[in-house]
C-alpha positions in Angstrom: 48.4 63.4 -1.8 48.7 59.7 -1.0 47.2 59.9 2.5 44.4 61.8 1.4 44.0 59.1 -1.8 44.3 56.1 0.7 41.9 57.7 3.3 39.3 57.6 0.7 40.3 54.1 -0.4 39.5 53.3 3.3 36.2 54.9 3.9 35.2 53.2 0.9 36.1 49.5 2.0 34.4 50.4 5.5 31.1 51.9 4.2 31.4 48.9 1.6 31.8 46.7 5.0 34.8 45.0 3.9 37.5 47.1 6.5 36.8 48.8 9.5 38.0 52.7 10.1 41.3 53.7 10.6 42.9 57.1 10.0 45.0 56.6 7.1 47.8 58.0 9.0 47.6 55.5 11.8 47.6 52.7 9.0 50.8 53.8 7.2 52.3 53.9 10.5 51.5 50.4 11.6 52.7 49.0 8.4 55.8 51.0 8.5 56.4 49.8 12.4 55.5 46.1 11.9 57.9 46.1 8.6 61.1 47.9 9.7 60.7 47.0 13.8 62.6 43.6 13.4 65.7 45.1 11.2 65.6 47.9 13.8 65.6 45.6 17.1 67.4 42.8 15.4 70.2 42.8 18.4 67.7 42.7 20.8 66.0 39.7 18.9 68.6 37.9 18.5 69.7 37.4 22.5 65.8 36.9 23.4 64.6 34.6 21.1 68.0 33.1 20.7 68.8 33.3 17.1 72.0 33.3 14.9 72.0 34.9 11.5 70.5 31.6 9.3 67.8 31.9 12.7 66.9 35.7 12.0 66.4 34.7 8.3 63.8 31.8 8.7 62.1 34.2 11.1 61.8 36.8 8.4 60.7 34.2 6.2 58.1 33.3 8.3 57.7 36.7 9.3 56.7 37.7 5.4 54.3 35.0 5.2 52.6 35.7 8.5 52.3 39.8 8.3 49.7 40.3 5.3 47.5 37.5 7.2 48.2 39.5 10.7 47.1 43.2 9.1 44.4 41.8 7.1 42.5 40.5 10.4 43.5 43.7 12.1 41.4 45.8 9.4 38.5 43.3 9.6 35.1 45.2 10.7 
């Protein structure tokens, strides 16, 4: 299945050099948490870091711009 197809993907980047190991399960889980958390927690978002709705929508802006860069250094051997 997919995991299995992306586990392979991922030994082959690390014995390659290019990513370091991570169970594929543990990646899809991290992407999933760093993507949906802010939609989930958006109340709690809003009061601490003080933002109306055009606010919450920069952030996400920002917040798509910033999270390939973030993962991509996570993954780095």
């Amino acid at each position: 299945g997919y995991l299995r197809r992306l586990g392979k993907q991922i030994d082959a980047e690390a014995a390659a050099g290019r990513l370091r190991r991570i169970a594929p399960q543990q990646l899809l889980v991290n992407l999933l948490s760093l993507s949906v958390f802010p939609f989930i927690a958006r109340p709690l978002l809003n009061v601490a870091l003080e933002m109306d709705d055009a606010k919450f929508n920069r952030f996400l802006d920002e917040r798509r711009a910033e999270l390939p860069h973030f993962i991509l250094n996570a993954l780095r051997p």
